[in-house]
Every structure is written in C-alpha cells, then in structure tokens.
C-alpha positions in Angstrom: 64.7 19.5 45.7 67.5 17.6 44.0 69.0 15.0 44.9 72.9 14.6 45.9 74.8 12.2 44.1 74.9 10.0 47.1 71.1 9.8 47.8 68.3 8.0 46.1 65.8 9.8 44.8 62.3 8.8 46.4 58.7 9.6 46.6 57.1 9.1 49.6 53.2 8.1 49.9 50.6 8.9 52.6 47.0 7.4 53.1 45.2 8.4 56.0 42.4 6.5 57.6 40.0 8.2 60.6 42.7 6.6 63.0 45.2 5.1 61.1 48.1 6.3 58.4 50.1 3.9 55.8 53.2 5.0 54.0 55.5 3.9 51.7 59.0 5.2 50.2 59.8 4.4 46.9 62.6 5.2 44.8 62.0 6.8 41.8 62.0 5.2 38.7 59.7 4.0 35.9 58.4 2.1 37.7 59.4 3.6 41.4 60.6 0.9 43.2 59.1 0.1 47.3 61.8 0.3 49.5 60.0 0.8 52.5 57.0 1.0 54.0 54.9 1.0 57.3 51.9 1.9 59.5 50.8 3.9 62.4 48.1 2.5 63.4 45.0 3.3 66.4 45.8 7.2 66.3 44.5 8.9 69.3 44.4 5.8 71.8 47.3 5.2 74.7 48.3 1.9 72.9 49.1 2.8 69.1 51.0 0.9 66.9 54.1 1.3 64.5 54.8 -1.0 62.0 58.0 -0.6 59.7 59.1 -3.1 56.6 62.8 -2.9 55.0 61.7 -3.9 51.1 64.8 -5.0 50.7 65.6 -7.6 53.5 61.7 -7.8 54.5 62.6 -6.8 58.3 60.1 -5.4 60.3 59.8 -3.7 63.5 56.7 -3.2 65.6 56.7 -0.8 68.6 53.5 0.3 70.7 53.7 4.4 71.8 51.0 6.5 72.2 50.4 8.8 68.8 47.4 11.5 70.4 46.6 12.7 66.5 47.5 12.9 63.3 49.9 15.6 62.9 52.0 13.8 65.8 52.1 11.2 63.2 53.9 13.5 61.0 56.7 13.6 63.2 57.0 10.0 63.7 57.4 9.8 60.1 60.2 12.6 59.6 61.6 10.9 62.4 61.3 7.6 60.5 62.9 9.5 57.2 65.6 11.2 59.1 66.9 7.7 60.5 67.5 6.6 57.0 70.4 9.2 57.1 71.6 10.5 53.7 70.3 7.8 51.7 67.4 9.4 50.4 66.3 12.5 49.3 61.7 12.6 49.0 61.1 14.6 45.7 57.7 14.4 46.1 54.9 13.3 48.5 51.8 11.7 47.2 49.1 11.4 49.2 45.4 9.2 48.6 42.9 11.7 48.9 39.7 10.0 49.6 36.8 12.4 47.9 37.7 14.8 44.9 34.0 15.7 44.2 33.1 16.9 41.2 36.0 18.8 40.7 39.1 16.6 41.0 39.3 13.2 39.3 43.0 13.5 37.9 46.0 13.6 40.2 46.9 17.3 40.7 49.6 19.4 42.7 48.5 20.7 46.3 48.0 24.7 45.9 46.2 26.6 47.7 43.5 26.6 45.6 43.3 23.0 45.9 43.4 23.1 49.8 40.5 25.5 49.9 38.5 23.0 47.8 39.3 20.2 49.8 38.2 22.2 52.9 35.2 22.7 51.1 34.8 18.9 51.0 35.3 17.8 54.4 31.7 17.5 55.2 31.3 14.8 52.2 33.7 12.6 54.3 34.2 13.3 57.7 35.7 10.0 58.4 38.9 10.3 56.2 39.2 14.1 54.3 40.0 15.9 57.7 42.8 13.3 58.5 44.3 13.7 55.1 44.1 17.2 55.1 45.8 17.3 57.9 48.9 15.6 56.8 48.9 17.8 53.5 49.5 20.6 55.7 52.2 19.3 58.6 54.0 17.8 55.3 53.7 21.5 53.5 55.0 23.4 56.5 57.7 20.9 57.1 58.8 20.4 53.8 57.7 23.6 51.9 60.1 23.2 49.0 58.9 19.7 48.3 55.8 19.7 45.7 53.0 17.3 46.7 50.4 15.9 45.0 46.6 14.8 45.5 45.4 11.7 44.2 41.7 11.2 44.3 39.9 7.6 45.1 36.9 8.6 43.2 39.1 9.7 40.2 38.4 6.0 38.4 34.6 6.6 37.7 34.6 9.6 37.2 32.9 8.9 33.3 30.2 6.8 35.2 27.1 6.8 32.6 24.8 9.4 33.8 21.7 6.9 34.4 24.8 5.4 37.0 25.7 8.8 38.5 22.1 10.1 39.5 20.6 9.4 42.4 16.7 9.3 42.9 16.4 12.4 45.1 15.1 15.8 44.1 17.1 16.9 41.1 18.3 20.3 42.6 20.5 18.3 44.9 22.7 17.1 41.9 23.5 20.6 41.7 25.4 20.6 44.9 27.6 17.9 44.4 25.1 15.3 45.8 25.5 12.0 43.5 27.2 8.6 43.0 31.1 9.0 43.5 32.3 5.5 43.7 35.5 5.0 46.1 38.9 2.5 45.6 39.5 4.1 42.8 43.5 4.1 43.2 43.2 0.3 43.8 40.8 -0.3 40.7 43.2 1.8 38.3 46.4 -0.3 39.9 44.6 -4.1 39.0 42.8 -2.7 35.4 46.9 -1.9 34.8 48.0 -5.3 36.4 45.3 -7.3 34.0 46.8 -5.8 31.4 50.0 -6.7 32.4 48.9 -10.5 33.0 46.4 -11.2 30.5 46.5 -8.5 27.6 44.5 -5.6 26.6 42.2 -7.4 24.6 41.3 -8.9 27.8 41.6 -5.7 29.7 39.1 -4.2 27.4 36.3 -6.7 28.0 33.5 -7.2 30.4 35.3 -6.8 33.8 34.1 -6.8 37.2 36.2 -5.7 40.2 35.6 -7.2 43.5 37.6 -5.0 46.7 37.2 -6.7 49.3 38.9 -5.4 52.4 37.7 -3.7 55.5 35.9 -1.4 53.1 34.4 -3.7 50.8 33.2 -2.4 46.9 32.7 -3.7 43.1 33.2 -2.1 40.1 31.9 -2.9 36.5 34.6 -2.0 33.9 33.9 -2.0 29.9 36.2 -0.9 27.3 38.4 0.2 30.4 35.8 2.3 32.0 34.1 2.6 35.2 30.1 2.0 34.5 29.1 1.5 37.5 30.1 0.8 41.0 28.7 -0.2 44.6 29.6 2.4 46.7 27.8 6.1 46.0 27.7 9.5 47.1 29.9 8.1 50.9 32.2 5.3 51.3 29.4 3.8 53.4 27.1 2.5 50.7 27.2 -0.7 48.6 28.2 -4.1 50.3 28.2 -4.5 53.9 32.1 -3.6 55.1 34.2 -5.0 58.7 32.1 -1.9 60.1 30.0 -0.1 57.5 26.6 -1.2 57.0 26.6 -0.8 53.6 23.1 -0.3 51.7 20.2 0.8 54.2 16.7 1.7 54.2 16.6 5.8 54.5 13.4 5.5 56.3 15.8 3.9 59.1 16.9 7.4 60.0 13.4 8.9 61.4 12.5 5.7 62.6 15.4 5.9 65.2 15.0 9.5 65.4 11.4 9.0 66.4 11.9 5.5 68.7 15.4 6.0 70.7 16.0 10.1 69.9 18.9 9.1 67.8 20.7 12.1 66.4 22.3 12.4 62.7 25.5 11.8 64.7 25.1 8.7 66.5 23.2 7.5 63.2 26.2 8.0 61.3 28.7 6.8 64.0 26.2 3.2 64.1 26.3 2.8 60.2 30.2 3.6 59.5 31.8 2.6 62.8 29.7 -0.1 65.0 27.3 -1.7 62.0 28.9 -4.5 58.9 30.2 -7.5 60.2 31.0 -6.4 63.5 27.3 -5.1 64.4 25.9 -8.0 63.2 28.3 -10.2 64.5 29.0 -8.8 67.9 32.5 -10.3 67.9 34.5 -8.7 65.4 35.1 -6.6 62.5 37.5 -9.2 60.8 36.6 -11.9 58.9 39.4 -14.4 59.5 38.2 -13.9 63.5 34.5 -15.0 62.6 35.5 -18.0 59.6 37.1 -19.1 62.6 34.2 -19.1 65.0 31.2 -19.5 62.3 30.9 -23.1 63.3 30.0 -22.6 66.9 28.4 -19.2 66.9 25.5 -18.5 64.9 26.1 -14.6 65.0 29.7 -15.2 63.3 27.9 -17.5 60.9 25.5 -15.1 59.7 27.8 -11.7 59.5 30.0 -14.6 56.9 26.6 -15.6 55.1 25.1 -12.1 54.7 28.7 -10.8 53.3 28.6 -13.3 50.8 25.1 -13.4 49.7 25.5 -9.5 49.2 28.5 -10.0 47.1 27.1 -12.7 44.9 23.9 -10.8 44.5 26.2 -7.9 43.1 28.5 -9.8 40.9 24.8 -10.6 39.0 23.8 -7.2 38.8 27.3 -6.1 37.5 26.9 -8.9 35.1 23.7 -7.8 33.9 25.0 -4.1 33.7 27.8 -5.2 31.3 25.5 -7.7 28.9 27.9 -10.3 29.9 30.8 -11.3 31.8 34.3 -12.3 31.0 37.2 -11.5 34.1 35.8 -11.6 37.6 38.6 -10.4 39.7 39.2 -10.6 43.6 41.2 -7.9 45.4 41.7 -6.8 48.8 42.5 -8.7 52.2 39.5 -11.0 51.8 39.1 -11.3 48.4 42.9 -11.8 48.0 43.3 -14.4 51.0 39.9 -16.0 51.9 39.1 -18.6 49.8 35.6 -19.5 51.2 34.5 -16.1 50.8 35.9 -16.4 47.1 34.2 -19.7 46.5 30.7 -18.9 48.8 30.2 -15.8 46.3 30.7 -17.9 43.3 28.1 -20.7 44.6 25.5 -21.1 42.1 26.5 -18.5 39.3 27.5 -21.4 37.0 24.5 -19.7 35.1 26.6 -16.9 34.0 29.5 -18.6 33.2 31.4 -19.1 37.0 33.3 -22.2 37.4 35.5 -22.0 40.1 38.7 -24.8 40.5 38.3 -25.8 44.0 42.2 -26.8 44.4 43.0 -24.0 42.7 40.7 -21.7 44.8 42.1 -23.2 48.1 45.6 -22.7 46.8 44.9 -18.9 46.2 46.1 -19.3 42.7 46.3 -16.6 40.3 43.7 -18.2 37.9 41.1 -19.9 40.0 38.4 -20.6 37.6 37.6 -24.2 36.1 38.8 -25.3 32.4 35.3 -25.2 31.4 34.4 -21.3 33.1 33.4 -19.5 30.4 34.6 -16.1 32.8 37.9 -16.5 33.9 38.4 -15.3 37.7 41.7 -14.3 38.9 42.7 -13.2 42.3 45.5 -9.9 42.0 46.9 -8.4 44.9 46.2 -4.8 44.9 49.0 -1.9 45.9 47.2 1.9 46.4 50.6 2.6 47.5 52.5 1.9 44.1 49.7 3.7 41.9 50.5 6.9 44.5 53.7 6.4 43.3 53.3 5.8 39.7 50.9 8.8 39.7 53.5 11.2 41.1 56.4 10.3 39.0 53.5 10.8 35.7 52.5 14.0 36.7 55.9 15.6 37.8 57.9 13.5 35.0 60.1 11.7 37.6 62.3 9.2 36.7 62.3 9.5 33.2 64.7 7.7 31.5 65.3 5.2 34.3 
C-alpha cells in the first residue's frame, strides 16, 4: 500500500524460533535503515517476555505478560505498530523462513503456491517451519494488501558441490528431498557482503571460513563467494554441538535407546535438539557466558566449554583442508562475536595453518584480531539476519530505489 506523505515508508521483518519471535522495522531505503526492533520471547509459558529498542534514541522497554502462542504474538506486534501512530506505513513484511528445501533458495513472494509447499515442509523442521508459518498467515489475514516475502536460511548453499550435498544413505532417499541443506544462511550472505564492505572483494573472493556461533552454532567454507560446504546438514541439529543441540551423533544411538530405555523417535528428538549441547552436558545451562563463569569450580561447566571448542577447532581444520588453504577466518554470532576465550581456545594450536591470534587484540574484541605475522587474517563481524530480510525485500520488490 502507499505511503502518505506524512509516513515513512518501512518494511517490517519476522523470525520465528519454536518459542520465540524477533522483529525489526526498517525504513526503506537503499540501504533500509533500523528504526526499531524487539522480541517476544518464552511463547507459550505464564512469564513471557517483550523486549522493544527505539534505533534512534536506543530506549528500551521490557514488560513480562503471558503470550499462550504464536499467533497471539501477532497481535502484540500490530499492537506494537499501531502505537507508532501515523508514522509509518509497512510496505512489505519479510519473514526468515528456516528450510526452503529443494525448491526455494531465492527470496520469493508468499502465494499460495508457496504456502502449500511450505506446508509440505513442515516435517523437515518441526522446531521452527510451523512457527513461521504461522505468522505468514495471521500477517496475510491481517494485512492482505501488504505483499510478503519468504526468505530462506538454506538459500546460501544452495550450489553446495554435489560430493558436499549427498549423504551416505541409500540413494533413493535423495530423491525425496533427504540431503545436506546447511542453515544461517541469511547471516552468512549478510557477513560475505560486510567483508566485502571492510576488506575488498579480492579478499571476499578467497579462501573464507564462516564461524556462527550463537545458540545454534554452524561453519561455512566459502571460495570464490560460494558455499562449499557447511556443518549443519539435512536438520539444524547436526554439525557442532549448539546451547541445546547435540550436534553430530552416532545414528546407531537411536535403536540403542529404543532397545535400552523404550525411547520413542519423539523423546529422541526432543533430547538431541532441546535438552542435549551445552546444557545436557553441562547440566547447568545452555549459555556459555553462565558456564565461562563457573568452569573454574565445576568440572561439568568445564567440559561443555572444552568439548565446544575442541569441536570448533577440529572444523576450522577440516574447512581448511576443504578449501586447499585458508585466508579470512571470521567469528559471528553471540559467542563468536563476544567471547574471546572461545575465539582464542579454538585458535590454540592452528599456528600450523597459518592462525596467529593478537591476544590484546582478541581480549579487546577487535575487528582484526589476528597477529602481524598470521598468515590468515581473523576478524570478528557482528552479524544482522534482520537487515539482510530487509535488504532482500526492498531487492526483490524494488523498494526504495532512488533513495
């Protein structure tokens, strides 16, 4: 819908978690510009939590109300829009759409036709697709003249190398979808754009290696700008152990529990996405700034730390290895962004393939931290899913040209 002369137009952004939803309004503009954002956070328990940031003055206000599911959600947010008065008008509404299977890699407009598929895809990840569908339609049937648009986490590999994309299991399976995906996507296409930005495209162009590390943790090996290969596979689950994803697991784990405690496909994939990573080995906590804390006085914290890391660094010498070569090691995400140990504990011992890190610098959380003498320079970027929603939207539906 057009915008009156007195509003700003925006585009606003969803990103739905099993029990969580960020947003973000940004006007539009090349590129759109954040002017607010938020979260509502533990969907479905007495005790949620809304978060809401002013861009502009860096306010915040935090409020705890019960939100029973997601499409309440969507009426916290119109609410949230509608106190903004007349000073915006939403042209468009992105939303990060976890899985896009085989079909959907680019960013498309929500049709029908798209819904169906995506219905189709639930099953693939039943921990985020239902949750975002159901925002796609509360948004549609509260805003039906407003176009939306899809934007696919798995879009940024989708030219994995075959060899990368097939996974050792009967061959007809491949037929029905069943192979490597790779996840983050939206936040490896926003820092391949930012190194681009900061170092060149030379640079961009090289040997790179992506390190996400957040509550879902994930690598990718970039060459030539490309996606070669990447940790996690056919579910968000796989790759490096994650706050409460296991991460890689032997199959056979899933008749031996079946046999020995009657454990159902269910409960198995409750244990390995929502009570296993850092937290089941930990048994204190999914977050890693709660066990750097206690590592020196529980063993269990100290461990969940070392395993994380060891994992990671065991990864950054496969990707090396995948590429012939590294040049840009980059850490994203809340722990690879803020914690420094984790940064410098991966690097440990890599000075073999060309890993230097500058301990001040490290500590400092610099944007370079790698030594003079590093032959691969590592960086630390701040990601921003929510900006690439944005940039993708105003792309596709040529938004804010001009501006």
């Amino acid at each position: 819908m057009a915008a009156a002369n007195n509003e700003v137009p925006a585009v606003l952004t969803l990103n739905a978690g099993s029990s969580s939803v960020k947003w973000a309004l940004f006007r539009v503009g090349s590129p759109p510009v954040l002017l607010a954002s938020g979260t509502i956070e533990r969907i479905g328990l007495a005790d949620g939590i809304i978060t809401v940031t002013d861009a502009a003055t860096g306010h915040s206000e935090r409020r705890t109300i019960q939100v029973p599911n997601h499409a309440a959600s969507v009426e916290l947010l119109i609410d949230r829009l509608a106190q903004r008065g007349n000073a915006v008008s939403v042209q468009a509404i992105g939303h990060r759409v976890v899985h896009g299977g085989s079909r959907f890699a680019n960013p498309v407009v929500v049709s029908s036709e798209v819904m169906e598929e995506l219905h189709r895809l639930s099953p693939y990840d039943p921990e985020h697709l239902p949750a975002e569908i159901t925002l796609i339609e509360a948004f549609g049937k509260q805003f039906p003249q407003v176009p939306q648009v899809a934007c696919f986490d798995t879009g940024f590999h989708r030219h994995l190398p075959r060899v990368a994309r097939l996974l050792p299991i009967p061959r007809r399976y491949e037929q029905l979808g069943i192979r490597r995906y790779g996840f983050h996507g939206l936040s490896y296409a926003y820092l391949m754009e930012e190194l681009e930005r900061l170092a060149g495209s030379e640079v961009a162009r090289g040997r790179v290696l992506i390190a996400h590390l957040g509550n879902g943790a994930s690598m990718a090996a970039v060459r030539a700008g490309s996606s070669i290969d990447t940790t996690m596979g056919f579910t968000p689950a796989s790759g490096l152990p994650m706050s409460t994803r296991s991460g890689d697991l032997d199959p056979g784990l899933v008749s031996y529990l079946s046999r020995t405690e009657g454990m159902t496909t269910e409960q198995f994939h409750d244990m390995v996405n929502a009570r296993s990573g850092l937290l089941g080995l930990s048994e204190i906590s999914p977050d890693m700034r709660d066990l750097l804390e206690q590592e020196g006085r529980d063993v269990r914290a100290a461990e969940a730390v070392a395993l994380f890391c060891y994992q990671g660094k065991k990864w950054i010498g496969a990707y090396a290895a995948a590429l012939g070569g590294l040049e840009t090691l980059v850490f994203s995400g809340g722990i690879g962004e803020h914690a420094a140990v984790v940064r410098a504990r991966m690097c440990a011992g890599l000075e073999f393939l060309g890993i230097r890190l500058d301990r001040s610098r490290n500590e400092a959380g610099a944007a370079v931290i790698s030594s003079p003498e590093s032959r691969v320079t590592v960086r630390v970027i701040r990601t921003d899913e929510e900006s690439q929603i944005a940039q993708s939207v105003c792309r596709l539906l040529a938004l804010g040209a001009g501006r």
